[in-house]
BALOBA-1460 file (C-alpha; in Angstrom, 3 decimals):
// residues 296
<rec num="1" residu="x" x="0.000" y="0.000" z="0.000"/>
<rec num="2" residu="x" x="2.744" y="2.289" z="1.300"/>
<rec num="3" residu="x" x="4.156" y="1.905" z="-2.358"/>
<rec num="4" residu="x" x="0.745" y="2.350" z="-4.412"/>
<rec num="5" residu="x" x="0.592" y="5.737" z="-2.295"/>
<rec num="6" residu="x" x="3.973" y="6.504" z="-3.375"/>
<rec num="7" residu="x" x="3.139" y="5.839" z="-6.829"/>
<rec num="8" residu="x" x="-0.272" y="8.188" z="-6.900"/>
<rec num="9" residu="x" x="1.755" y="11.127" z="-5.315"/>
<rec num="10" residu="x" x="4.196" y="11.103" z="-8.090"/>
<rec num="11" residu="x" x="1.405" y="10.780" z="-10.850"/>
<rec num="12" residu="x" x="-1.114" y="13.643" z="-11.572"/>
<rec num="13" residu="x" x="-3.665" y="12.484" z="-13.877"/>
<rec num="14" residu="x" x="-2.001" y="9.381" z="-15.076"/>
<rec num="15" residu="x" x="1.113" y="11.977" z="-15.981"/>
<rec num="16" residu="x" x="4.159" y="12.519" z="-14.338"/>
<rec num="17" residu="x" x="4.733" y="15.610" z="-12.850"/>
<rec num="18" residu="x" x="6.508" y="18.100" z="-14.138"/>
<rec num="19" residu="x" x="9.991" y="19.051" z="-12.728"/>
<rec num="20" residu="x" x="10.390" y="22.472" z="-11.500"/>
<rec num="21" residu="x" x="12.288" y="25.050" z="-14.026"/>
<rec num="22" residu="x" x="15.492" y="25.806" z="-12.479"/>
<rec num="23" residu="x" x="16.918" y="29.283" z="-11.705"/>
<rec num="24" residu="x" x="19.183" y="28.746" z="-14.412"/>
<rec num="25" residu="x" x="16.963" y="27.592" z="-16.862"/>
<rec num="26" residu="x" x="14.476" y="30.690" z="-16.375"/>
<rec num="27" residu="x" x="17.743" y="33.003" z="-16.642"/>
<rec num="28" residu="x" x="17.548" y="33.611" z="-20.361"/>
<rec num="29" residu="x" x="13.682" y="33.973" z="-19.872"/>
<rec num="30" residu="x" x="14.400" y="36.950" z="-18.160"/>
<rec num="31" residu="x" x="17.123" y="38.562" z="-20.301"/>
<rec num="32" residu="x" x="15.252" y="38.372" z="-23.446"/>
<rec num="33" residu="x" x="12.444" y="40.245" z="-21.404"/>
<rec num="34" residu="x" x="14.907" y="42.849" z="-20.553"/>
<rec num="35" residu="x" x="13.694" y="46.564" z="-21.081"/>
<rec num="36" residu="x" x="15.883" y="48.590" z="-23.630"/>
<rec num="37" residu="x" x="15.535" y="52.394" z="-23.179"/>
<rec num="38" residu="x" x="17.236" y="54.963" z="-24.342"/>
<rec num="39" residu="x" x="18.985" y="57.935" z="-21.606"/>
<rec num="40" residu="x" x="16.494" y="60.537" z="-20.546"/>
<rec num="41" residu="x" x="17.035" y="63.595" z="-21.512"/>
<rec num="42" residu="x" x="14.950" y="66.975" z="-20.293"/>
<rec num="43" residu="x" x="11.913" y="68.290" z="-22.411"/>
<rec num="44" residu="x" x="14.114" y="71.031" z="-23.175"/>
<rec num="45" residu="x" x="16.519" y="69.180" z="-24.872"/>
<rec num="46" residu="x" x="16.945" y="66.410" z="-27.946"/>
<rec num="47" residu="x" x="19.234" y="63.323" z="-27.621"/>
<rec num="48" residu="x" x="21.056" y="62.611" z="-31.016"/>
<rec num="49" residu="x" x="23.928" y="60.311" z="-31.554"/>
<rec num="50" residu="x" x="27.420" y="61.620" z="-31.762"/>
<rec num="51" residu="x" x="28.076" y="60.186" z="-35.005"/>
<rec num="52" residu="x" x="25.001" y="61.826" z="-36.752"/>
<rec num="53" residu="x" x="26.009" y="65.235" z="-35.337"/>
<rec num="54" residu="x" x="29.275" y="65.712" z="-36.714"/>
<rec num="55" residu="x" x="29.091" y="64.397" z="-40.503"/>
<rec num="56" residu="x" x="27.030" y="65.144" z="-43.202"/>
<rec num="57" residu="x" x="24.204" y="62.243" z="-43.045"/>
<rec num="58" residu="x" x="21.708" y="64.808" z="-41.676"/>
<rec num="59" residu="x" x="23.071" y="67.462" z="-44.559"/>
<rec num="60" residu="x" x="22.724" y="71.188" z="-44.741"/>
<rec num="61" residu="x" x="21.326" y="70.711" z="-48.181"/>
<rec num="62" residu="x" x="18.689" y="73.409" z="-49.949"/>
<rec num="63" residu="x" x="15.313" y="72.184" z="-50.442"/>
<rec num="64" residu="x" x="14.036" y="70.844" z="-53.657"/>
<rec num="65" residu="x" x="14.864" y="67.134" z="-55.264"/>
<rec num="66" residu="x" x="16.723" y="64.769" z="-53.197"/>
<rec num="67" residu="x" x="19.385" y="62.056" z="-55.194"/>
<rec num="68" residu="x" x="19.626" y="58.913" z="-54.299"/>
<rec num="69" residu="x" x="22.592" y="57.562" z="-52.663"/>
<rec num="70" residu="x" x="23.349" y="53.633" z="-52.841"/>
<rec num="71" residu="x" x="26.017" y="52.357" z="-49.763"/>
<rec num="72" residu="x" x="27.804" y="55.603" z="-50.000"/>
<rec num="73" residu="x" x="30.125" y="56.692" z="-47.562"/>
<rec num="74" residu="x" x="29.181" y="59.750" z="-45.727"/>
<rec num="75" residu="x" x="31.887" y="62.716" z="-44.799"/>
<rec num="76" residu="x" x="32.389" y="62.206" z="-40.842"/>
<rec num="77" residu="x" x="35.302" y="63.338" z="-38.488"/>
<rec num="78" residu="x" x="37.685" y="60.676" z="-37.352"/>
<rec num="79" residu="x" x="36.620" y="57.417" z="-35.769"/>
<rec num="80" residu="x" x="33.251" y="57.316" z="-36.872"/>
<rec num="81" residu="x" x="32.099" y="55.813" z="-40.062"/>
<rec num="82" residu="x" x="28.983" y="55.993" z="-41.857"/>
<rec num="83" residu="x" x="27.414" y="54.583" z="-45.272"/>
<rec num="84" residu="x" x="24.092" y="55.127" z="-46.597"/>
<rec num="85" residu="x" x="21.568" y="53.865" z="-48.960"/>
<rec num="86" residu="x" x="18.385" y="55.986" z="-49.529"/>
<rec num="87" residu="x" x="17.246" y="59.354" z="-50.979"/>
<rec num="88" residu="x" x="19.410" y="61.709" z="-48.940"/>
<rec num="89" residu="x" x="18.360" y="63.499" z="-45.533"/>
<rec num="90" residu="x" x="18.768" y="67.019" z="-44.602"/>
<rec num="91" residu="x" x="18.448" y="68.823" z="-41.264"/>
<rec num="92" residu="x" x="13.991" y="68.961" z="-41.659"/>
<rec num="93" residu="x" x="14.667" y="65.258" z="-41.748"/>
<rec num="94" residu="x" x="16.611" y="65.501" z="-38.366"/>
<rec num="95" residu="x" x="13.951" y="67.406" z="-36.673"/>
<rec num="96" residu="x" x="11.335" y="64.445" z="-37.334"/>
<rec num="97" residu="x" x="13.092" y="61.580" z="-36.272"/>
<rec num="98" residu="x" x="15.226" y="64.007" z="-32.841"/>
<rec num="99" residu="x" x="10.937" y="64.341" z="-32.363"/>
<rec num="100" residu="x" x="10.157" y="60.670" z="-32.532"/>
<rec num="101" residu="x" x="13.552" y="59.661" z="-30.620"/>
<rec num="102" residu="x" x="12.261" y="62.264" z="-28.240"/>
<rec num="103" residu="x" x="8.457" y="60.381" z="-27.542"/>
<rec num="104" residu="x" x="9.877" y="56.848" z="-27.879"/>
<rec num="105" residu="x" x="12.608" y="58.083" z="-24.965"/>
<rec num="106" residu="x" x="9.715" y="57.347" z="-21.971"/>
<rec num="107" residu="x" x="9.120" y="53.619" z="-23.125"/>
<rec num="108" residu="x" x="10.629" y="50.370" z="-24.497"/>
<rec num="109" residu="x" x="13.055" y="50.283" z="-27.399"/>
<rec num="110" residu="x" x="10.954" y="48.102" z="-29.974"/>
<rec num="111" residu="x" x="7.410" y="49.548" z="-28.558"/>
<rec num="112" residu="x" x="5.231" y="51.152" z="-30.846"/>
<rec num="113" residu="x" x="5.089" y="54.550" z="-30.114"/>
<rec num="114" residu="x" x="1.673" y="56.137" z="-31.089"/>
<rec num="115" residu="x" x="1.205" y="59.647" z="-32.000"/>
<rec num="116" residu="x" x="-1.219" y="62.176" z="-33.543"/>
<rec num="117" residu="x" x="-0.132" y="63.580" z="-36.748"/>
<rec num="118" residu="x" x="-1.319" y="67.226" z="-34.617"/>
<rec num="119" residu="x" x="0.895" y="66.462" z="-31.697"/>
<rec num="120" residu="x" x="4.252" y="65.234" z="-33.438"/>
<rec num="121" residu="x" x="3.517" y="68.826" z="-35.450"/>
<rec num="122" residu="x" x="3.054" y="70.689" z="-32.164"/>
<rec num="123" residu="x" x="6.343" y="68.863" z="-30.580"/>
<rec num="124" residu="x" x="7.813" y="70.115" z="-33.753"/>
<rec num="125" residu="x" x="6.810" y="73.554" z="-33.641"/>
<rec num="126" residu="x" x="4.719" y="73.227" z="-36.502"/>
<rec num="127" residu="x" x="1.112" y="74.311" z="-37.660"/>
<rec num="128" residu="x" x="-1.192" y="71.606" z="-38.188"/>
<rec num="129" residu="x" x="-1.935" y="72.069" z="-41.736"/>
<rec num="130" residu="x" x="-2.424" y="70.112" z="-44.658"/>
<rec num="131" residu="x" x="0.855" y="71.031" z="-46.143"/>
<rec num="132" residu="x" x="2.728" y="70.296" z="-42.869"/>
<rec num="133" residu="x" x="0.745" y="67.083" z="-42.691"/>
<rec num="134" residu="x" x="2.372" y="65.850" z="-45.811"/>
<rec num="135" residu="x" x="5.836" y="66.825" z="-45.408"/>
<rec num="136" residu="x" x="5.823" y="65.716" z="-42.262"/>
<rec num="137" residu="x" x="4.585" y="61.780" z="-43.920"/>
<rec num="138" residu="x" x="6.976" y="62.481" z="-46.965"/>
<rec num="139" residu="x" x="9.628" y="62.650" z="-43.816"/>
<rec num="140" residu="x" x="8.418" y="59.994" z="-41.902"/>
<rec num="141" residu="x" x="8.591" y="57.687" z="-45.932"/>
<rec num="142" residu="x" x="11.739" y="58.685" z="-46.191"/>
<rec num="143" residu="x" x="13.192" y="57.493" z="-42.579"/>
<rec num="144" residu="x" x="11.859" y="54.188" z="-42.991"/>
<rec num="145" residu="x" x="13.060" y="53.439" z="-46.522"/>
<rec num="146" residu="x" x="16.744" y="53.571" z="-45.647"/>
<rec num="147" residu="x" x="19.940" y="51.789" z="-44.733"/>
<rec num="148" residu="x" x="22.289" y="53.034" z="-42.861"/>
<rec num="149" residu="x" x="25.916" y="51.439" z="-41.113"/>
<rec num="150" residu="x" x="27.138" y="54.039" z="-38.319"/>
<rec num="151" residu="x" x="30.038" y="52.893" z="-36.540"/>
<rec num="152" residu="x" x="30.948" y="55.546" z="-33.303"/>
<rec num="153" residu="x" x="33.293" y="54.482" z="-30.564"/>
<rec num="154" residu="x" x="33.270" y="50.299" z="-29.206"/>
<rec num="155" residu="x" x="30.029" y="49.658" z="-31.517"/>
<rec num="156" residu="x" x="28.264" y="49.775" z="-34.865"/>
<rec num="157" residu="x" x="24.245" y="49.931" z="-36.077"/>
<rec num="158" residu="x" x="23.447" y="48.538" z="-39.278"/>
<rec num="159" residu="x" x="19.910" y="49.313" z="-39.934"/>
<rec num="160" residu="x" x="16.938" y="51.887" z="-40.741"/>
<rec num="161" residu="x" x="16.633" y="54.891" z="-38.413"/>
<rec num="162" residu="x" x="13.011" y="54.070" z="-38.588"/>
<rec num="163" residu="x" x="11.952" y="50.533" z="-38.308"/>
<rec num="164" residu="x" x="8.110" y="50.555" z="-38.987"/>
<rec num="165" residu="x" x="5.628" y="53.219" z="-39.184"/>
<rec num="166" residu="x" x="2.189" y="53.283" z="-40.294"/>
<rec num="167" residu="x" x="-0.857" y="55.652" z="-39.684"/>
<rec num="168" residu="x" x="-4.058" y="55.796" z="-39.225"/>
<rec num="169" residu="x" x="-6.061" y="58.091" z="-41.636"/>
<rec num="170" residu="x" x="-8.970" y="58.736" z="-39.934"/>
<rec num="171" residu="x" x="-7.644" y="59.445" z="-36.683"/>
<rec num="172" residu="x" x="-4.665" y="61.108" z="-37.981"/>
<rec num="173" residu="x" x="-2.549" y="58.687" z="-35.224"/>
<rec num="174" residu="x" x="1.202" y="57.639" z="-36.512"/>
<rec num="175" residu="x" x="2.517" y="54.423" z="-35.355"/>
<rec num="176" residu="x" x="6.053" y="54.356" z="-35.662"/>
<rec num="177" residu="x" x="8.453" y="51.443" z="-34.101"/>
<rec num="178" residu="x" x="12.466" y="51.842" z="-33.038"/>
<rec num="179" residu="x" x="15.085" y="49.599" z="-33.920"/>
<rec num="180" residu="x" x="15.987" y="48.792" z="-29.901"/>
<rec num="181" residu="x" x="19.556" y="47.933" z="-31.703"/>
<rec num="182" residu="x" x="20.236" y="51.498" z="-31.835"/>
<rec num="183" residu="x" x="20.657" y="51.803" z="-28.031"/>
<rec num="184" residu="x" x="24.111" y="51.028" z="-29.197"/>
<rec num="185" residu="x" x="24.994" y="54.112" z="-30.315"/>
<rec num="186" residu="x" x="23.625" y="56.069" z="-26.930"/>
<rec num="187" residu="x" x="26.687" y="54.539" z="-24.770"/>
<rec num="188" residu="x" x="28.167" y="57.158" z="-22.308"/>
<rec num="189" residu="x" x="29.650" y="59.928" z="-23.700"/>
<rec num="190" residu="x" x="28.182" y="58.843" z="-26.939"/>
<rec num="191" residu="x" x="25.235" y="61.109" z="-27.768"/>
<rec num="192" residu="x" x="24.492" y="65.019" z="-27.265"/>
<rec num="193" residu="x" x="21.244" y="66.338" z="-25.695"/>
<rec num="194" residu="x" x="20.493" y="69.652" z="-28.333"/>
<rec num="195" residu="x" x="18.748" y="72.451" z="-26.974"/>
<rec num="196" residu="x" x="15.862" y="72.377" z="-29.154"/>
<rec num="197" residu="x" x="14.498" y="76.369" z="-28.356"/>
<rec num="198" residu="x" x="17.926" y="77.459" z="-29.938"/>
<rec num="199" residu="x" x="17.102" y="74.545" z="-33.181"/>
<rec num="200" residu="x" x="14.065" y="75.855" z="-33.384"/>
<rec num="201" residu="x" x="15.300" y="79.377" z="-33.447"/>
<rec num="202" residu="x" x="17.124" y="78.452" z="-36.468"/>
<rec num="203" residu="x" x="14.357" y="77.087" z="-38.363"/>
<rec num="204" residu="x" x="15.060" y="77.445" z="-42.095"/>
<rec num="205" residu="x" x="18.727" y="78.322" z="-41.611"/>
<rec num="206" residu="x" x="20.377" y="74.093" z="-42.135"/>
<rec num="207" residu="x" x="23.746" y="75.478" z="-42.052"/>
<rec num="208" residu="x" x="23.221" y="77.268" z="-38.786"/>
<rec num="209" residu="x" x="21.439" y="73.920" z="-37.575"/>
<rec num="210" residu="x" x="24.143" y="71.819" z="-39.055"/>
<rec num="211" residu="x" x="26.398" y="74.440" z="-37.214"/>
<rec num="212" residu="x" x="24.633" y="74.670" z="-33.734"/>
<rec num="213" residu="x" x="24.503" y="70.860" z="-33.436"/>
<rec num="214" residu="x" x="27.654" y="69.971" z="-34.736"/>
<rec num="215" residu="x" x="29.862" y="72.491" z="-31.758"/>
<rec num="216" residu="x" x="26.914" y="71.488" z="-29.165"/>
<rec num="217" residu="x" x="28.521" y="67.429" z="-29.439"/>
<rec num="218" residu="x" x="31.646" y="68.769" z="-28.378"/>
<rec num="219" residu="x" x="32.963" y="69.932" z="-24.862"/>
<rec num="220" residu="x" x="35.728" y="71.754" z="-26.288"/>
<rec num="221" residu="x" x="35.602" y="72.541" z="-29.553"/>
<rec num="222" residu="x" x="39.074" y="72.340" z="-31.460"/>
<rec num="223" residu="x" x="40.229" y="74.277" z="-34.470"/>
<rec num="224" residu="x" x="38.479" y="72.951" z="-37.988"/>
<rec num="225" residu="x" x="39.546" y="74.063" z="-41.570"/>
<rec num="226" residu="x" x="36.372" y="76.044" z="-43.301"/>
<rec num="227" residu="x" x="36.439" y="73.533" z="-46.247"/>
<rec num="228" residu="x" x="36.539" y="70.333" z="-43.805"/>
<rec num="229" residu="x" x="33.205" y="72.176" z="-41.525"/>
<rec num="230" residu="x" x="31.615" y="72.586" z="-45.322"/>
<rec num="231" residu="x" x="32.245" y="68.913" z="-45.568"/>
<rec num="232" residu="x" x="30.682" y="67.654" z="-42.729"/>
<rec num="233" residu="x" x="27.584" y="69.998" z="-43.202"/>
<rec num="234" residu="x" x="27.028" y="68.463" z="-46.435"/>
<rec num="235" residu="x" x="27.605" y="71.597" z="-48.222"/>
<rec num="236" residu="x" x="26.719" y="71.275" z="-52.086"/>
<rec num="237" residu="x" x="27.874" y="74.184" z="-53.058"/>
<rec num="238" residu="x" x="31.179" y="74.057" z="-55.329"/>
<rec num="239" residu="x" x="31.889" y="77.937" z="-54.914"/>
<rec num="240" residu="x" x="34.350" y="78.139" z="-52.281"/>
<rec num="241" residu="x" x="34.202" y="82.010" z="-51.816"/>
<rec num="242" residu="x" x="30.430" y="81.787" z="-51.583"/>
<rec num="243" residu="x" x="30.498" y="78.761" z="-49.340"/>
<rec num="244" residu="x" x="32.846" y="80.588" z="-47.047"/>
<rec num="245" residu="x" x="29.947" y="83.766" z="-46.953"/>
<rec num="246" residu="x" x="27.386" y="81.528" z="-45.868"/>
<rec num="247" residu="x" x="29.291" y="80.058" z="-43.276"/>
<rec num="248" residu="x" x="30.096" y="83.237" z="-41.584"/>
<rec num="249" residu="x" x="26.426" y="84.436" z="-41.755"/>
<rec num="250" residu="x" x="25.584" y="80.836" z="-40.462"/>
<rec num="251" residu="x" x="27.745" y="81.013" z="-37.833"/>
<rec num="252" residu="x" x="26.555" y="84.434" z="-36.430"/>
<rec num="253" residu="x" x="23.027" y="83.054" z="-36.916"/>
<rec num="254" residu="x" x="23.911" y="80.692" z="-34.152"/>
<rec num="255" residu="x" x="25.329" y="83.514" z="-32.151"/>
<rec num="256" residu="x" x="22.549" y="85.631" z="-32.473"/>
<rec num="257" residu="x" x="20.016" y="82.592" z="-31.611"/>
<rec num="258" residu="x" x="22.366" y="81.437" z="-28.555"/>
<rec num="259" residu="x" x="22.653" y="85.184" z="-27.061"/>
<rec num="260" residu="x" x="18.644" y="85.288" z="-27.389"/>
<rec num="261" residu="x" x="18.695" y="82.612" z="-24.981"/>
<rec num="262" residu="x" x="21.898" y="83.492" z="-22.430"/>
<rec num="263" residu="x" x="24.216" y="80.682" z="-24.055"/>
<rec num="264" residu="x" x="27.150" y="82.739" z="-25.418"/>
<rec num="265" residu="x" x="28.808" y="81.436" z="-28.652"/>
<rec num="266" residu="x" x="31.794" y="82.910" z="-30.909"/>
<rec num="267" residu="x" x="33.747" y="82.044" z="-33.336"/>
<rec num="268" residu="x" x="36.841" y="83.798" z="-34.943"/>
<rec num="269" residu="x" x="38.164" y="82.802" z="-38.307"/>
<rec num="270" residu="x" x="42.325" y="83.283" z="-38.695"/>
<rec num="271" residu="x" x="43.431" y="82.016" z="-41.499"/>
<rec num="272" residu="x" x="41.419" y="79.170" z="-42.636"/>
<rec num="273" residu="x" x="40.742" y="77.758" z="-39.368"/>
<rec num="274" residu="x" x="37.306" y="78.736" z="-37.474"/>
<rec num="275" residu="x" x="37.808" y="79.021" z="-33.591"/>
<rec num="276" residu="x" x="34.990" y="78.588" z="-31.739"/>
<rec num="277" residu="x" x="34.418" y="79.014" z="-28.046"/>
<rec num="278" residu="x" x="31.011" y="77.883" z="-26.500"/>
<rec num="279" residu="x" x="30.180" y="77.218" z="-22.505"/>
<rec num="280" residu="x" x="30.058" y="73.066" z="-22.383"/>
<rec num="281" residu="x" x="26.757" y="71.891" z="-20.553"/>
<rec num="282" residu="x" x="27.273" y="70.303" z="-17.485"/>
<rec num="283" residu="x" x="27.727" y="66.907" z="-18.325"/>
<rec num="284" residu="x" x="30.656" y="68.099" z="-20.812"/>
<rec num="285" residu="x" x="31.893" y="69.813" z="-17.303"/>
<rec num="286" residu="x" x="32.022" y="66.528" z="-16.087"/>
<rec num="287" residu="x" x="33.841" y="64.981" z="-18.707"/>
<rec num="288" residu="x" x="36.033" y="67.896" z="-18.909"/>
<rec num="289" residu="x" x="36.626" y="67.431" z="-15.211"/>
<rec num="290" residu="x" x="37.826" y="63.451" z="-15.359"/>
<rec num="291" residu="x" x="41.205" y="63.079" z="-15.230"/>
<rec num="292" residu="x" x="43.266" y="62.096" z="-18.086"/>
<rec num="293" residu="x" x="45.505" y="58.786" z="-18.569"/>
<rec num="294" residu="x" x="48.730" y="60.177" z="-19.752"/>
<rec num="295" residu="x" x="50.285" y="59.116" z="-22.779"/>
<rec num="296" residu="x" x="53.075" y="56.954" z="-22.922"/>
């Protein structure tokens, strides 16, 4: 009998039971339901990528017809690499998807993030109008049908800087869905948080933006030649004189919108190097701060 009892404990329902999981068996469970976010950043401020600040993927291009570029490599500063397939961006381009990276910042990586077509304008300082409406989904078309390879520092994204997106046309609601890859390129000391009143400020002016972003991703800016800066930005103009003119008026664009807000800029041009001097925010203070290894 004592056996039989045995027997019937061990059996549920003619079955055997089942053996508990173990702790190490559940681990992976519990990575793969890890939550990938991206850094918070203030409501003041955009987080962008290093990388995408200081070369000429996000170009300071004039409006009108885009080419199409197939794996091309894209003008960066040293130690990052970029290549790109799709029509090219420019800095309107940047606003949408700073915007979107913006929203999608308060949830998972990989989420959808839903939005009205009237509040992504709004976020964007834009009027809700039927004109805006379609840029803004011209934008949106043209972040998801890309390809882009960005290598910055210990690691590399290969992928589109939008992953999904659809809407809904009679609500007007955007569904768009992050690649939760590109928490990659947000590593420490990795991205810039933009302060978006001064963007805004230069609305229209993608050479001042181009400008104002590029000297925001560094602490301490160094020395640049004007034709490597007109590089980066993306510049297509050929005319070096008049590409030289436009920089200076960007550049005191950016002073001008700066001052406005009590964040003193300057630059100084001797030669052909452009000197700027800019306060660092506070986590470039920090960085500043650390001390250095020396070299041997």
């Amino acid at each position: 009998m004592d056996k039989l009892k045995r027997m019937q404990e061990r059996n549920v329902g003619g079955k055997e039971k089942e053996a508990e999981p173990s702790a190490s068996a559940a681990e992976p469970v519990q990575q793969l339901a890890q939550v990938i976010r991206l850094p918070l950043w203030g409501e003041a401020m955009r987080g962008v990528p290093n990388g995408l600040l200081r070369s000429a993927l996000f170009g300071a291009i004039a409006k009108g017809k885009r080419r199409f570029m197939k794996d091309e490599q894209i003008a960066a500063v040293e130690g990052v690499e970029i290549s790109y397939t799709g029509e090219r961006l420019d800095q309107g381009d940047l606003d949408v998807w700073e915007s979107v990276l913006h929203l999608a910042r308060s949830q998972s990586l990989g989420d959808e993030c839903r939005v009205t077509s009237y509040a992504l304008l709004k976020l964007m300082g834009k009027t809700d109008s039927g004109k805006n409406r379609a840029t803004l989904r011209t934008r949106i078309i043209r972040l998801r049908a890309n390809a882009v390879t960005i290598k910055q520092g210990r690691y590399s994204y290969i992928g589109g800087l939008v992953d999904e997106a659809y809407k809904d046309e009679e609500t007007q609601v955007w569904v768009i869905v992050l690649n939760p890859k590109l928490h990659a390129l947000y590593a420490t000391d990795q991205f810039t948080q933009v302060d978006w009143s001064v963007r805004q400020a230069l609305d229209g002016k993608p050479l001042a933006q181009w400008l104002h972003s590029f000297y925001a991703s560094h602490a301490k800016p160094y020395p640049m030649r004007i034709e490597t800066l007109l590089q980066l930005s993306g510049s297509e103009n050929s005319e070096l004189r008049s590409s030289r003119q436009k920089l200076r008026k960007a550049l005191d664009a950016v002073i001008d919108a700066c001052e406005a807000l009590g964040q003193p800029f300057s630059y100084a041009v001797q030669g052909d190097l452009v000197h700027v001097e800019r306060v660092p925010s506070g986590s470039q203070q920090k960085h500043l701060a650390r001390p250095r290894k020396p070299r041997i």
